[in-house]
Backbone bond lengths (Angstrom), bond angles and torsions (degrees), N, CA, C in turn:
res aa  C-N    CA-C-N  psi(-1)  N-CA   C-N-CA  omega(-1)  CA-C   N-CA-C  phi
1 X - - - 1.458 - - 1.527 109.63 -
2 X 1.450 98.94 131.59 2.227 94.77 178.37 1.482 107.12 -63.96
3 X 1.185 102.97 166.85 1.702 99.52 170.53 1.577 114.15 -78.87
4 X 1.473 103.26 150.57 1.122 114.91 -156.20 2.027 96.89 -112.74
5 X 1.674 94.63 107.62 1.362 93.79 -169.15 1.483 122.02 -104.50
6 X 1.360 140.33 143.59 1.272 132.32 -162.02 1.593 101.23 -94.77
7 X 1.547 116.65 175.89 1.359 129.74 173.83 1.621 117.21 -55.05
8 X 1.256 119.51 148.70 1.333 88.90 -152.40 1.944 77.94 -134.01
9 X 1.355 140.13 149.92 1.091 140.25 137.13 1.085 156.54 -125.42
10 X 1.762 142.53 161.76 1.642 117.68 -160.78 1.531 109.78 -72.04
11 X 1.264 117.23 107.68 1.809 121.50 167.24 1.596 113.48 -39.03
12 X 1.198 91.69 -78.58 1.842 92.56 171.00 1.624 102.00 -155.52
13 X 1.198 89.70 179.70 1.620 113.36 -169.65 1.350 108.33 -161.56
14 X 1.803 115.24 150.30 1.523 121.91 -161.63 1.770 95.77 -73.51
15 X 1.275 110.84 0.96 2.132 104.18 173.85 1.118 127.44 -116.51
16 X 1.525 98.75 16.93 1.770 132.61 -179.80 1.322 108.81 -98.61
17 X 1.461 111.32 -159.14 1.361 120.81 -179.92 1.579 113.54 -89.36
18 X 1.176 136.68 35.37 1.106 154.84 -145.90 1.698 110.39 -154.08
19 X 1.341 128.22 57.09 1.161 106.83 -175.55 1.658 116.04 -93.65
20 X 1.808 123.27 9.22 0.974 141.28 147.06 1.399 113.97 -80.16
21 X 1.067 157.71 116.01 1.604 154.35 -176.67 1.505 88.88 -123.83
22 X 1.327 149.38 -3.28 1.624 107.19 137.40 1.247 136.93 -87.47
23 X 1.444 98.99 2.19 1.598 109.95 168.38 1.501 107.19 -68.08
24 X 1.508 107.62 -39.03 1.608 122.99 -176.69 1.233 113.01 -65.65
25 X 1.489 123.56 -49.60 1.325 117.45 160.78 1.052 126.03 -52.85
26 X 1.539 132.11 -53.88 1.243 132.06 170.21 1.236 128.66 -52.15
27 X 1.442 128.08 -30.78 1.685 128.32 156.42 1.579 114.42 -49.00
28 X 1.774 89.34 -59.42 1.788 90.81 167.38 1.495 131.27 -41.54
29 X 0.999 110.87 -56.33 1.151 120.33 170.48 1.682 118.89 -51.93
30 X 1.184 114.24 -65.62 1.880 118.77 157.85 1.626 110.07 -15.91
31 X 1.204 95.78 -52.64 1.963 105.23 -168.53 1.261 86.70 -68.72
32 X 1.352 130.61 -88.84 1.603 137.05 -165.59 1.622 106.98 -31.08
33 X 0.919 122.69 -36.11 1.983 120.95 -176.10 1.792 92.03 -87.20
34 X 1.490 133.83 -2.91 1.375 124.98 175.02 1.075 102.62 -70.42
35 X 1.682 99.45 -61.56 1.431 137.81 -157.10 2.324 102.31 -51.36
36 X 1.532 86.02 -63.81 1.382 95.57 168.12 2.053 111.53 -45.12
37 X 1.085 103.82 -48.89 1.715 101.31 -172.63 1.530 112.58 -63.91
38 X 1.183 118.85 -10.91 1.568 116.92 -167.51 1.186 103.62 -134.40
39 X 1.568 104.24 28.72 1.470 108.87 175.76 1.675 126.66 35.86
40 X 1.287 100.79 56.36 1.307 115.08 173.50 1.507 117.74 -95.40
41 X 1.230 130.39 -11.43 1.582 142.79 -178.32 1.733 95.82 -162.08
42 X 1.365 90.84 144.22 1.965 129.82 169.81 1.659 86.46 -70.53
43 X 1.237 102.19 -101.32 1.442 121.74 -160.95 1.694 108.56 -101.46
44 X 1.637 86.46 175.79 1.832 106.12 156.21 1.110 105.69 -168.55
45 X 1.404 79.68 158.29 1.914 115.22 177.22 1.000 118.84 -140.47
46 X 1.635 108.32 153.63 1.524 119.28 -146.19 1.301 104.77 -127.03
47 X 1.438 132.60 128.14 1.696 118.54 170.37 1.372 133.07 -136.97
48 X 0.716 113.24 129.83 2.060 119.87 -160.33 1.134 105.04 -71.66
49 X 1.209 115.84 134.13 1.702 102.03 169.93 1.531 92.69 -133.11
50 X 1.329 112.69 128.28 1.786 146.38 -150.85 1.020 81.62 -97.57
51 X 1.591 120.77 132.92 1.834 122.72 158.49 1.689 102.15 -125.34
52 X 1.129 127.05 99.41 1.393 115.30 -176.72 1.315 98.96 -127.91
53 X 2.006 126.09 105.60 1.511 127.06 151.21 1.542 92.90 93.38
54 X 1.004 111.71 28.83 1.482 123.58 174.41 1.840 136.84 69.32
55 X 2.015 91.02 29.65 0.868 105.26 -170.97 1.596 113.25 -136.53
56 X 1.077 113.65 146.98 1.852 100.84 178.24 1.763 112.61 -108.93
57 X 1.524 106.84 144.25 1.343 104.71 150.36 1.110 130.99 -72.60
58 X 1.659 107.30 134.80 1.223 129.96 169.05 1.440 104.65 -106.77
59 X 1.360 131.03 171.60 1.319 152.35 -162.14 1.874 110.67 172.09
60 X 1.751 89.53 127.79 1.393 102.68 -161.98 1.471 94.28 -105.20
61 X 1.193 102.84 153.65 1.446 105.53 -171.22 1.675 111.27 -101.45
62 X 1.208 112.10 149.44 1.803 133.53 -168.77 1.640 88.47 -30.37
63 X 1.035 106.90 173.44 2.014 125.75 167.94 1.746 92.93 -108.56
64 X 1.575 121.84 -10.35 1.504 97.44 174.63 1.931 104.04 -114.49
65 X 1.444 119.79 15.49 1.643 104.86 -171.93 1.860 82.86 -112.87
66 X 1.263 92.57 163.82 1.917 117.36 161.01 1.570 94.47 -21.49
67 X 1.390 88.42 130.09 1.746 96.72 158.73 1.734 114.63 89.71
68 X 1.311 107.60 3.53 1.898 115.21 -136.99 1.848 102.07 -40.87
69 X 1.424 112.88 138.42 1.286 110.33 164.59 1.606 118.63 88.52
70 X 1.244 117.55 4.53 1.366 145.08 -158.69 1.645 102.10 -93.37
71 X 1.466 110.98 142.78 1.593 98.49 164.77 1.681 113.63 -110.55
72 X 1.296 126.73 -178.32 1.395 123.89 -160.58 1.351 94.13 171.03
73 X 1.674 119.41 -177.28 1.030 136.35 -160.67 1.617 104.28 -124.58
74 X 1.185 145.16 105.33 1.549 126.16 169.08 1.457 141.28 16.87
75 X 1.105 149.99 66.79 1.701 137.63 -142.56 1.727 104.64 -167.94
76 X 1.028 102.60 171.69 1.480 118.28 176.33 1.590 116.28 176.87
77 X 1.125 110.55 -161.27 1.579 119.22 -170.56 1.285 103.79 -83.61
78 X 1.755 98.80 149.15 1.452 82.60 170.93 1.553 102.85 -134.84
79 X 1.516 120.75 162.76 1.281 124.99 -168.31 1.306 90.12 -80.10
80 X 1.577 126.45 117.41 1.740 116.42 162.72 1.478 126.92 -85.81
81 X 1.272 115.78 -0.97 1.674 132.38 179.38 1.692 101.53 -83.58
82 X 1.538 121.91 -30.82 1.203 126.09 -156.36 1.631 109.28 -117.63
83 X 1.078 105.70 -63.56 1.703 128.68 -162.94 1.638 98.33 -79.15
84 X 1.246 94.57 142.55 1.520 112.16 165.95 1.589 114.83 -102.56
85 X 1.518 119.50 130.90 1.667 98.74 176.84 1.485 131.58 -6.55
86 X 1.589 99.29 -67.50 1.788 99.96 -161.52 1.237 101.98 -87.65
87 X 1.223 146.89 5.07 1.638 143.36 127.43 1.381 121.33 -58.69
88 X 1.544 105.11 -18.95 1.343 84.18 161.09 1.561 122.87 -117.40
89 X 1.122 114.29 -30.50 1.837 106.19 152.84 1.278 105.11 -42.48
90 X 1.397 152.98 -14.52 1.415 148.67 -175.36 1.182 100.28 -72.54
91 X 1.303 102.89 -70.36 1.578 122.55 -159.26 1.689 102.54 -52.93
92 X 1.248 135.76 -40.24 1.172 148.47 -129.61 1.521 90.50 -116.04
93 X 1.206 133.48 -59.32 1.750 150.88 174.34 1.865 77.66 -47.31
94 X 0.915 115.59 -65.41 1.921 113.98 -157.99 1.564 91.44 -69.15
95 X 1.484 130.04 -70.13 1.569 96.15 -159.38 1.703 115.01 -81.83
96 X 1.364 119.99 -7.24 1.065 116.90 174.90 1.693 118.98 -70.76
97 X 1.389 114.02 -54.45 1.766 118.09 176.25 1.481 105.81 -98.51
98 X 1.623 125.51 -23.80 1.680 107.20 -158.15 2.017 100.12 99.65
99 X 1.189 115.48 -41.92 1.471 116.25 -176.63 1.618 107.87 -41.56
100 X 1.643 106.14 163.48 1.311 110.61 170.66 1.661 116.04 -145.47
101 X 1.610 91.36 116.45 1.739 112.68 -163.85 1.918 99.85 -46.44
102 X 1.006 113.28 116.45 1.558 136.40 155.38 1.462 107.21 -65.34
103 X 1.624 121.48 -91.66 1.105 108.58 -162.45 2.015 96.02 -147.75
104 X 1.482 104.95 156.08 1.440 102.42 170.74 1.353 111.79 -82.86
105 X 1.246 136.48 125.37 1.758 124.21 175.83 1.348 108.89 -102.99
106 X 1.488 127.42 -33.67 1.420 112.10 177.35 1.524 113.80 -163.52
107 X 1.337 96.63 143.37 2.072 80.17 170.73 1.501 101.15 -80.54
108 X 1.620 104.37 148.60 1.741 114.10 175.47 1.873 101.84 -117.46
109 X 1.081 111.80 19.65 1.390 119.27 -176.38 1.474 134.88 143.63
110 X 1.067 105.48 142.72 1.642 119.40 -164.18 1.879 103.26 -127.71
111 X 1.026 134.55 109.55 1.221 128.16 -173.46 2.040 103.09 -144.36
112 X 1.161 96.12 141.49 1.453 109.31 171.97 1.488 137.67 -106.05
113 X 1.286 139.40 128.97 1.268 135.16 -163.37 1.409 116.52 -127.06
114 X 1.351 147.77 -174.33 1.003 147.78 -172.13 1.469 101.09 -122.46
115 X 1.613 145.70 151.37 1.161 134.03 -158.33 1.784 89.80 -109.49
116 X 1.423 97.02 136.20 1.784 109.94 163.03 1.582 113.67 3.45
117 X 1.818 104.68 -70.87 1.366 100.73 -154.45 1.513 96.28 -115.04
118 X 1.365 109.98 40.49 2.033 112.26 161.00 1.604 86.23 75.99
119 X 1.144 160.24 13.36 1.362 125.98 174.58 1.780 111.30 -97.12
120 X 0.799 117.23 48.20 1.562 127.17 168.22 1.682 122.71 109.36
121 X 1.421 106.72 146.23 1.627 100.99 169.13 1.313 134.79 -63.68
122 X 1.639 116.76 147.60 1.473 110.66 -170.59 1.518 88.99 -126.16
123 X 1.753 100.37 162.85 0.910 96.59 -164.34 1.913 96.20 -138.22
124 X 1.285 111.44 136.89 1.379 115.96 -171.11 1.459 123.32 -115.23
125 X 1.234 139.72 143.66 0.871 136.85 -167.36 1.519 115.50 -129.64
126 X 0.935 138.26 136.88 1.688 126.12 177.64 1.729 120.67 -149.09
127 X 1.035 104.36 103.92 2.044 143.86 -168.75 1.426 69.43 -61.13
128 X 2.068 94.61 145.59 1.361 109.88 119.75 1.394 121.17 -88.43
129 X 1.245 124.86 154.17 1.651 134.28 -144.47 1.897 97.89 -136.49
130 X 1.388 101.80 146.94 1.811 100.91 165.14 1.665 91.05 -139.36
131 X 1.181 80.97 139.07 2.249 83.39 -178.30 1.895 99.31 -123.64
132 X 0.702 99.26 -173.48 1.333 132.02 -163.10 1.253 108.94 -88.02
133 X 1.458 146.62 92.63 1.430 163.73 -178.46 1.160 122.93 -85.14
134 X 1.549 136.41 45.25 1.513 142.71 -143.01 1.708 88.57 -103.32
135 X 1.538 106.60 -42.48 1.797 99.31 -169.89 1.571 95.57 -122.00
136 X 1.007 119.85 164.54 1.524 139.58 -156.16 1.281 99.72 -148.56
137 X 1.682 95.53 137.13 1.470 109.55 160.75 1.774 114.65 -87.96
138 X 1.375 110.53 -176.28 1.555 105.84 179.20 1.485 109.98 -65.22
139 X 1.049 132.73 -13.09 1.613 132.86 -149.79 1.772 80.33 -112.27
140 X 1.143 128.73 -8.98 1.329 118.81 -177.81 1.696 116.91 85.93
141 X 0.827 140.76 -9.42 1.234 162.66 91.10 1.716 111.90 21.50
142 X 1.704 99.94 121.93 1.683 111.19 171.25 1.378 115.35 -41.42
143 X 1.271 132.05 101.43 2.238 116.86 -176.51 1.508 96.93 -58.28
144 X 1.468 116.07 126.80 0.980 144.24 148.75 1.729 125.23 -70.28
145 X 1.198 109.42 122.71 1.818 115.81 -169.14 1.637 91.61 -119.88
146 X 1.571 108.28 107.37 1.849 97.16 -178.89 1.500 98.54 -91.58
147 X 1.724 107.89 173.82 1.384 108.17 178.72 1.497 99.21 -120.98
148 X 1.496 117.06 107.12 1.535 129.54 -167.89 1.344 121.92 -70.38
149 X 1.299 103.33 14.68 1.541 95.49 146.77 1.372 135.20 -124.26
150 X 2.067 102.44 22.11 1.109 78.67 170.34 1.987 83.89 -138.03
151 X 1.222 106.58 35.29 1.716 107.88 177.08 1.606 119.44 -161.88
152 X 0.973 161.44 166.76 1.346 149.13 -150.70 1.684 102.97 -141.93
153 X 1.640 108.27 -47.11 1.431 108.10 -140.41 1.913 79.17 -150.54
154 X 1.409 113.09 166.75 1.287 137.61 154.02 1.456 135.81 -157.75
155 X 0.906 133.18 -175.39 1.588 126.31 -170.73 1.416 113.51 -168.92
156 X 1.154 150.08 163.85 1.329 173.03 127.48 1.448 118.26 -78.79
157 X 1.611 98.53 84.73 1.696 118.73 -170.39 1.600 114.67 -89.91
158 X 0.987 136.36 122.35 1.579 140.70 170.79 1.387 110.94 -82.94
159 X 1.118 98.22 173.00 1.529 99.07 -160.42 1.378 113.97 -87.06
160 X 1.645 105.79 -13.92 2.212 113.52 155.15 1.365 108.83 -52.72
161 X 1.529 113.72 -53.62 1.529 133.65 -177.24 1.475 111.57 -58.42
162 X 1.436 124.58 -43.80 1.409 119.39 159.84 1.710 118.50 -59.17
163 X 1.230 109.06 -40.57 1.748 106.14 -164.06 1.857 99.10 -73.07
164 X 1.219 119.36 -14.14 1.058 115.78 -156.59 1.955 94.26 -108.28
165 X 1.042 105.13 -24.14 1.941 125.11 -166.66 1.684 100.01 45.60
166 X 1.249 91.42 59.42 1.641 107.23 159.61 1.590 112.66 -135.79
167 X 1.349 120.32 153.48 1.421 105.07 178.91 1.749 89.05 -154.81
168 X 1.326 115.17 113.95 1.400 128.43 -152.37 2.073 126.26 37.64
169 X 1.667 105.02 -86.47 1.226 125.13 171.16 2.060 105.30 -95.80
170 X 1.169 116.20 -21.16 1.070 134.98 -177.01 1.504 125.33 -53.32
171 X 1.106 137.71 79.05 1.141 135.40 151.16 1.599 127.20 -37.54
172 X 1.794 113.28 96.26 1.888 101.85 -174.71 1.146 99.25 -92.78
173 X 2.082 121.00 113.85 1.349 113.90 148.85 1.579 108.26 -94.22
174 X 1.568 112.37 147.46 1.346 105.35 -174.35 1.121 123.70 -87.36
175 X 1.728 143.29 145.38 1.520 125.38 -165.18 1.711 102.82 -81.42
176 X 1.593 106.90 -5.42 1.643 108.93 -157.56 1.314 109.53 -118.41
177 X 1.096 157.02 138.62 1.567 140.83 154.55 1.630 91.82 -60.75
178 X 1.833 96.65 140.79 1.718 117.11 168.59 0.591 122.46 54.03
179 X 1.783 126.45 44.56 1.047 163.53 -170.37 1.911 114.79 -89.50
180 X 1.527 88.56 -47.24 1.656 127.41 169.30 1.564 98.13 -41.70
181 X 1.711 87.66 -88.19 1.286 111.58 -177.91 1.782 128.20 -18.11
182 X 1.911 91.67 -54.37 1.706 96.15 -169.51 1.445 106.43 -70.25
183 X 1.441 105.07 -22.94 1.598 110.11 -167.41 1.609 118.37 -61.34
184 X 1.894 100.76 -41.24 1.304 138.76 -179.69 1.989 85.69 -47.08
185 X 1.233 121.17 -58.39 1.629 123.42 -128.03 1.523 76.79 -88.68
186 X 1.800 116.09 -36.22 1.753 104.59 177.10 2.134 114.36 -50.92
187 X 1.239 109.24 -57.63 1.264 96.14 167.15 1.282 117.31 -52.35
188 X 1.637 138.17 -48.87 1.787 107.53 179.34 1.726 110.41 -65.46
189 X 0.990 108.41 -23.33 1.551 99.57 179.67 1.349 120.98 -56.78
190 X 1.611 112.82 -32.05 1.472 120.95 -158.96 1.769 86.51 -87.04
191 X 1.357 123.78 -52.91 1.176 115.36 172.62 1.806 132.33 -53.81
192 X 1.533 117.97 -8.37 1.274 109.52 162.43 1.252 105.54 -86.08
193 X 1.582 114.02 -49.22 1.493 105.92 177.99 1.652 123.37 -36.01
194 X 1.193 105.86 -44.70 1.733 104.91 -178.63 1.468 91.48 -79.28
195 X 1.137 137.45 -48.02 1.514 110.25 -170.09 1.460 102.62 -65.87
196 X 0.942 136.48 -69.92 1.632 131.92 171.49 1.585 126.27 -12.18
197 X 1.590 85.27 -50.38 1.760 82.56 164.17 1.515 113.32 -101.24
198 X 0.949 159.04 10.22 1.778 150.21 90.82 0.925 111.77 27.69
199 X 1.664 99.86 -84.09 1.481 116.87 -159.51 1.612 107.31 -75.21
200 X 1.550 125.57 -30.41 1.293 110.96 174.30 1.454 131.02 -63.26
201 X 2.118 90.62 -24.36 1.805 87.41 177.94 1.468 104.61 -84.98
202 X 1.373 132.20 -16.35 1.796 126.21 161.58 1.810 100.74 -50.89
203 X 1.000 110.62 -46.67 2.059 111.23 -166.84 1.527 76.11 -61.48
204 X 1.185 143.56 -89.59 1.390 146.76 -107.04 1.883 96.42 -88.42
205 X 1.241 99.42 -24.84 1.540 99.90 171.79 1.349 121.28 -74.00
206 X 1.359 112.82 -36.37 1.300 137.06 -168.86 1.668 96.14 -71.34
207 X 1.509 117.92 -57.30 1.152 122.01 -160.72 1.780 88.76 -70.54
């Protein structure tokens, strides 16, 4: 049976009511160590979704790990007894591409599933992310360093390239159901954020 995932919505974002987001994380986090105590979720996993020049990384996964051949966003498990979110989008952004986590800007979704073999729900979470741009590829673009055993291929998909789940020669099948979707809600997010901050540098001019 696929996993069976619930409605999922944006918690906060830096153009929301949240203009501290480690306060935001840190509430989040409070709930998740509840959630964990009353045995409400097994696990979690965490996943970055990269917006650089109006495009996101994707990363296809190995032909020999879970999922083979699948596309997705950067992510993995995360220790919830130990790790704090952006230690662990860190950790995961670094051995998965080589990238290096800048800053968390917003959650774009929180959704829950049931695990493969019935032993409890997991629960996932997936940040928009800004990393660290020191070296460049030719396309101008963050250089990406994959780790080949657990990804093959990657890309920098736009949001034509999403509606279409093509990305040049690229065929995108997704490893996740609503996968599309969260990616979709990362572009409106990035667009309140810039309007949000717009309008603050009109206030600050004005004033």
């Amino acid at each position: 049976m696929p996993p069976q995932y619930t409605n999922s919505v944006t918690i906060f974002s830096a153009a929301h009511s949240w203009p501290d987001v480690s306060t935001a994380l840190h509430q989040l986090r409070v709930s998740l160590e509840t959630d964990f105590l009353l045995n409400r979720i097994k696990g979690v996993i965490v996943s970055a979704v990269v917006m650089h020049q109006e495009c996101i990384l994707l990363v296809q996964r190995a032909a020999t790990d879970g999922f083979p051949n699948k596309w997705e966003t950067p992510g993995g498990g995360m220790d919830a007894e130990k790790e704090e979110f952006s230690g662990a989008l860190a950790r995961e952004l670094q051995e998965e591409t080589g990238l290096v986590l800048k800053d968390v800007l917003a959650l774009l979704d929180r959704t829950e599933f049931e695990g493969a073999s019935g032993e409890g729900r997991y629960r996932k979470y997936t940040f928009l992310v800004s990393v660290e741009d020191k070296q460049e590829e030719s396309e101008g673009h963050p250089k990406v360093i994959l780790n080949p055993e657990e990804h093959q291929d990657y890309a920098w998909a736009s949001l034509k390239d999403l509606r279409v789940e093509r990305c040049g020669e690229r065929e995108i099948n997704w490893a996740y159901p609503g996968q599309r979707e969260t990616l979709y809600s990362a572009f409106r997010t990035v667009e309140k954020m810039a309007a949000e901050m717009d309008k603050g540098g009109h206030k600050a001019a004005a004033a």
